[in-house]
N, C-alpha and C positions, 0 to 999 in steps of 0.2 A: 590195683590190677597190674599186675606184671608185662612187661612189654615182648613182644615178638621176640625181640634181639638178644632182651635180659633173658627170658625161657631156652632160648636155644643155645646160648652161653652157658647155662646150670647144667644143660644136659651133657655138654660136650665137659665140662667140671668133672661131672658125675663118673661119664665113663672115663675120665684120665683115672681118676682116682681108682677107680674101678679096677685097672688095667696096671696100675702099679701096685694095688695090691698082690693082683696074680703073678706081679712079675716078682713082687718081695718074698710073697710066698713060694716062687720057685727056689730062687737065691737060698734058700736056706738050708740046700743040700748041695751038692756036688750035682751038676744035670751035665751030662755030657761031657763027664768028663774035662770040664772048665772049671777053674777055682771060685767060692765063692765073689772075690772082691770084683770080678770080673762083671759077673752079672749083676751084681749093686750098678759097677759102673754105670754098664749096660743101661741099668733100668733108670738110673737117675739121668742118662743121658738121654732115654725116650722119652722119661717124662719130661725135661727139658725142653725138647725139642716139640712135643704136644704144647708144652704150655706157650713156646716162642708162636709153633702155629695159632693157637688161639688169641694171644694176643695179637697177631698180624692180620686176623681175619676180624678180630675187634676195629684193629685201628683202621682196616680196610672199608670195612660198613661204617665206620664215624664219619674216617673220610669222604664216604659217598654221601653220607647224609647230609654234611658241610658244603660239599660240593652243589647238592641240591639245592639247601636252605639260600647258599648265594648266588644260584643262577633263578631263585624265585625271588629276592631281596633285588637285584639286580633285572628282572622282566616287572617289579613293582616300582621301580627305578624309573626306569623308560617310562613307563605310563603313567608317573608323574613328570616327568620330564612332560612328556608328550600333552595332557592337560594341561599343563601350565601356557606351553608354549601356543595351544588354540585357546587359552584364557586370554593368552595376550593379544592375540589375533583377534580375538572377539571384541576388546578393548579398545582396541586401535581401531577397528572398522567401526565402534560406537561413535569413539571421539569427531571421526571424519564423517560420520552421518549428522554427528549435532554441528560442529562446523559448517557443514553443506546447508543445512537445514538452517544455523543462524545467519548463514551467507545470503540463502535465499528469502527469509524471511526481511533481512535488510534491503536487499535491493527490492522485496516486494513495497516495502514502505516510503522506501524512497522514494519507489514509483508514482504510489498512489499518489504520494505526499504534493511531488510532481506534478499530477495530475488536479491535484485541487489547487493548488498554487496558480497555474494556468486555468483554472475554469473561473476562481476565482479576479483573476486579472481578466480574464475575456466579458465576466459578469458585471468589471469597474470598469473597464472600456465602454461597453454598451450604456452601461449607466449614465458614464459623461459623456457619451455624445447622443442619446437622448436626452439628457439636460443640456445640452450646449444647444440641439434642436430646441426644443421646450425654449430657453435664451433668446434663439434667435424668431421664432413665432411671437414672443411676446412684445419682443421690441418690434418685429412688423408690425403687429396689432398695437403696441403702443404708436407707431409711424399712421398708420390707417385709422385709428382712433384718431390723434392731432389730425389729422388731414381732414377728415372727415368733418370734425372738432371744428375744424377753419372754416373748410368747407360752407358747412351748417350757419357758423358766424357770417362769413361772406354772404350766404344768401339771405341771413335774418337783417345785414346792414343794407343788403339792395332790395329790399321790402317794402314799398313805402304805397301809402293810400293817397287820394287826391290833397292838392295843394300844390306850391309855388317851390321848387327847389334850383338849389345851383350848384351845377353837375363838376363832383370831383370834389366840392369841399361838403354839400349835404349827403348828395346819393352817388357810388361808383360807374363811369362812365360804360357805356354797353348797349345791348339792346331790350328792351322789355316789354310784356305780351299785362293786358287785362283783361278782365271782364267783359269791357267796354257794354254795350247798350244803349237803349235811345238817349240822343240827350247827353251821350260823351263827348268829350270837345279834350284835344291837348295841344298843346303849344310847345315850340322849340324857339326860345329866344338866344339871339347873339350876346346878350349882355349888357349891352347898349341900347335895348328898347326896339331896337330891331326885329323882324320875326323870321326865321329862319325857314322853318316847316310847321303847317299844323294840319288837325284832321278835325272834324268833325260827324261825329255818326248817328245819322237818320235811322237806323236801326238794331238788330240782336249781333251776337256777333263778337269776337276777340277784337282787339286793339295791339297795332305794334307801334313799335317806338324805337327808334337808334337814336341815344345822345351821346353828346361828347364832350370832353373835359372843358370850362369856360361857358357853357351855355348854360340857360336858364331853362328849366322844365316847368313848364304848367300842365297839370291834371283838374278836369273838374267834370261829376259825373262819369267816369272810368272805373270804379272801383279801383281793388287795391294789384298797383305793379308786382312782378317780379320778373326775375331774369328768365330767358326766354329766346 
């Protein structure tokens, strides 16, 4: 298919040729009384000068069309230019989002990290001083067991039921409560055969007794002492 510029270029051909024919075929007589050589001139100089037009109105329209081609070359230019440089922008404001983001995700870790570190130290604290309580209850109650322990001992060694004792190396010196009942009788000797204090009980009833360390205790019918 023939282009615009190529068809309007054949025509404008057509009619030079056209127009130098008319002008050869005038040339071929005397017109006007002018010498033939004259009008040859003539007509090779118009055609000439047609043909300089047509080609200056070619190279005119090329030019335009070149002109064209690079202010479109040149506006496809720019707008890769112009993508590129919001390519890069996009790039750059990615980078500094995952930065931000692995920034943030760091100090979130750390924090947490932080945070377990301290709950877990708060959770070892509690621990050792509940066990250092726990320690220390135990060794009370180990203290209150022995005491108790003693205690218990002490009252099972000042225990004793009727018979003849000597206070501080048989029984610990103090005071002491029995049974007593009819028919009780106790004695406090000095040691010496001496009698210190004694009771004798006509009837029901407890029995008291204070001895002391060197005397002689006698019990008979009182049932069994204790401290009191």
């Amino acid at each position: 298919m023939t282009a615009p510029g190529a068809f309007a270029e054949s025509l404008q051909t057509s009619d030079m040729r056209a127009e130098s024919a008319r002008v050869v075929h005038r040339l071929r007589g005397p017109v006007g009384g002018l010498p033939r050589w004259m009008w040859i001139s003539l007509a090779v100089a118009i055609v000439l000068a047609i043909s300089l037009a047509l080609t200056a109105f070619v190279l005119v329209r090329k030019n335009g069309t070149l002109s064209s081609q690079k202010r479109e070359l040149s506006s496809k230019n720019q707008a890769l230019v112009s993508q590129n440089q919001a390519f890069v922008g996009i790039n750059a404001a990615a980078k500094r989002r995952a930065a931000t983001s692995q920034a943030t995700a760091r100090t979130a870790v750390a924090k947490a990290r932080a945070k377990a570190n301290s709950a877990v130290a708060g959770e070892r604290a509690k621990l050792k001083a509940r066990s250092a309580a726990l320690d220390a209850r135990a060794t009370s109650l180990d203290s209150r067991e022995s005491a108790v322990t003693h205690q218990e001992n002490v009252q099972a060694a000042s225990t004793f039921s009727d018979g003849v004792y000597l206070v501080g190396t048989d029984i610990p010196a103090g005071s002491y409560v029995a049974a007593g009942g009819e028919g009780c009788y106790w004695e406090r000797g000095d040691g010496n055969g001496g009698i210190v204090d004694n009771y004798f009980s006509d009837g029901g009833g407890q029995v008291r007794a204070t001895i002391n360390t060197g005397e002689e205790f006698t019990s008979n019918g009182c049932g069994t002492w204790s401290p009191g």
